[in-house]
KEKE-3310 file (N, C-alpha, C; in steps of 0.2 Angstrom, whole numbers, plus 5000, padded with zeros to 4 digits):
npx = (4829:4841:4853:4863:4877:4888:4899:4914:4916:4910:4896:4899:4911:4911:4903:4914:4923:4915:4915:4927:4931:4924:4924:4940:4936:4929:4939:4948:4940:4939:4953:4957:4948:4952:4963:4959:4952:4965:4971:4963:4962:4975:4977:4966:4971:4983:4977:4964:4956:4949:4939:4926:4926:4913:4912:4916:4920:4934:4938:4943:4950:4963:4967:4971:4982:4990:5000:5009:5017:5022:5028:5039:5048:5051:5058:5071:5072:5068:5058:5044:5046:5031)
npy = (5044:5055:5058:5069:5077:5083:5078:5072:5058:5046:5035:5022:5019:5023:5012:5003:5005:5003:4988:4983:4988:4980:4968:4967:4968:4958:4948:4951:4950:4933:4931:4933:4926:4913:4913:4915:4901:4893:4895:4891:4878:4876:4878:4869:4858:4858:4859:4848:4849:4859:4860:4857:4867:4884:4897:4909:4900:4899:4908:4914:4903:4906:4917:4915:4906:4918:4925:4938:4944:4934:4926:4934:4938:4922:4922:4931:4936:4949:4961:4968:4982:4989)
npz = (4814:4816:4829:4836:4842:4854:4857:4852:4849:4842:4841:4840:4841:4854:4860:4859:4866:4877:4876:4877:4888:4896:4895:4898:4911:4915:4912:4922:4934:4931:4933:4948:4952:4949:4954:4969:4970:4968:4979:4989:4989:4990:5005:5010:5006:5014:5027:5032:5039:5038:5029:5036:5041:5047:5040:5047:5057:5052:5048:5059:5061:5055:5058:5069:5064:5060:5065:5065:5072:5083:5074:5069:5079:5083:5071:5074:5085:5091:5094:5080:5071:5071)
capx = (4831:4849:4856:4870:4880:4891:4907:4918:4916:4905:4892:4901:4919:4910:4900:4918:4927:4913:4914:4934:4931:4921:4930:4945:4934:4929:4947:4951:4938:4941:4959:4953:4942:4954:4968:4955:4951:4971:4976:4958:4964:4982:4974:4964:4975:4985:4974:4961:4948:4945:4933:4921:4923:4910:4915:4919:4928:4940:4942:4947:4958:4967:4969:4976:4988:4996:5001:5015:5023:5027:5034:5044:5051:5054:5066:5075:5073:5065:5049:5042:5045:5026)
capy = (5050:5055:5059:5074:5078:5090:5072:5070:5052:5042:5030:5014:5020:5022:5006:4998:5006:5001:4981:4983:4989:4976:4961:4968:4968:4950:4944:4955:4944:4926:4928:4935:4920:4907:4913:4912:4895:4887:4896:4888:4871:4875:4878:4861:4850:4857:4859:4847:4850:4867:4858:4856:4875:4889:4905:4911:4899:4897:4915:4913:4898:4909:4921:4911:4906:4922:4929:4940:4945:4930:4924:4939:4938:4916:4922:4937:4935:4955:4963:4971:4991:4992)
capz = (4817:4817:4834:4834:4851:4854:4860:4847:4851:4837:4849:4838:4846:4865:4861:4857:4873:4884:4875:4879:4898:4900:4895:4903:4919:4916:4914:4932:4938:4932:4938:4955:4957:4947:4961:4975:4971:4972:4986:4995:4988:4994:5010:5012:5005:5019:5032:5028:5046:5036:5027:5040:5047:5043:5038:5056:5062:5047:5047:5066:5060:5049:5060:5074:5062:5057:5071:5064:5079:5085:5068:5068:5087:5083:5068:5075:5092:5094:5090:5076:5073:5071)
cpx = (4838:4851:4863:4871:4886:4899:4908:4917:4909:4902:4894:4909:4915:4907:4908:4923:4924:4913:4922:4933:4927:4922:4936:4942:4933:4935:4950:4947:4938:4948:4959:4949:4945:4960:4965:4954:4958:4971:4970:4960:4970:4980:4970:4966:4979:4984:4965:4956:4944:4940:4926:4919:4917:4916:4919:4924:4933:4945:4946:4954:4963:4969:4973:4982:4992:4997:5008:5020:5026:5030:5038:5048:5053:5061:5069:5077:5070:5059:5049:5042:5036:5021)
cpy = (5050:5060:5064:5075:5082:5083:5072:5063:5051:5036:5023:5015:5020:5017:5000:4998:5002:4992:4979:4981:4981:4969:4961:4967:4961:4947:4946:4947:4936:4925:4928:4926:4915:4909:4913:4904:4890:4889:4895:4881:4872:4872:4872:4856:4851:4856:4856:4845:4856:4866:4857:4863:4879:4892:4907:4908:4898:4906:4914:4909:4901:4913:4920:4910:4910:4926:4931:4941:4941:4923:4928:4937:4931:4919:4927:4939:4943:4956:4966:4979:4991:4989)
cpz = (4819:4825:4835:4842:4847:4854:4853:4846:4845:4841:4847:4840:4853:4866:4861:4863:4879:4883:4879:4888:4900:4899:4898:4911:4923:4917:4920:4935:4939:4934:4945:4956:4953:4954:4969:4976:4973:4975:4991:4994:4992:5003:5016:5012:5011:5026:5033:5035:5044:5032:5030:5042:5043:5044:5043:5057:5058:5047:5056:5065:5058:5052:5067:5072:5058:5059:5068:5069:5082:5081:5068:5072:5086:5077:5070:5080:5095:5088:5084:5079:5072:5076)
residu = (UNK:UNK:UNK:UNK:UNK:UNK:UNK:UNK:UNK:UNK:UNK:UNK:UNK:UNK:UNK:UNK:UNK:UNK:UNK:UNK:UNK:UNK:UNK:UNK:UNK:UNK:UNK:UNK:UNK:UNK:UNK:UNK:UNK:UNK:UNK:UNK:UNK:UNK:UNK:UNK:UNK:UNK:UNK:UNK:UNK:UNK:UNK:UNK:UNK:UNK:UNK:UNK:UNK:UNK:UNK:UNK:UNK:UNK:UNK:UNK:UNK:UNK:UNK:UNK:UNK:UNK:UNK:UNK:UNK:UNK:UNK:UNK:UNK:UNK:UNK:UNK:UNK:UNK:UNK:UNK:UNK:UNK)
# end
């Protein structure tokens, strides 16, 4: 049984659209999670007690250590406009 619609679009071009989006979506994702993994390696080679922490308390970790304001205030010697 042949199939008639009203889209312009032939169902082997929106089959070919949606194979495209979806290999693009894959290579979003392995760079997303190939750039997550150096910047966790960075992270432990640097700071290698962060292999012990859970989740929390590394996110604490991280969070203790990026205390912008008084990065800003040691180089500049005043505060941040925000």
């Amino acid at each position: 049984m042949i199939k008639t619609t009203n889209d312009p679009k032939s169902a082997a071009q929106k089959n070919r659209e949606q194979l495209q989006n979806q290999r693009k979506d894959f290579q979003e994702r392995n760079r997303r999670s190939h750039r997550l993994i150096v910047k966790g390696a960075i992270i432990e080679s640097m700071y290698p007690q962060t292999l012990t922490m859970s989740d929390d308390e590394f996110r604490d970790f991280l969070l203790r250590g990026n205390n912008l304001d008084a990065m800003r205030e040691d180089e500049v010697g005043e505060e941040l406009p925000w």
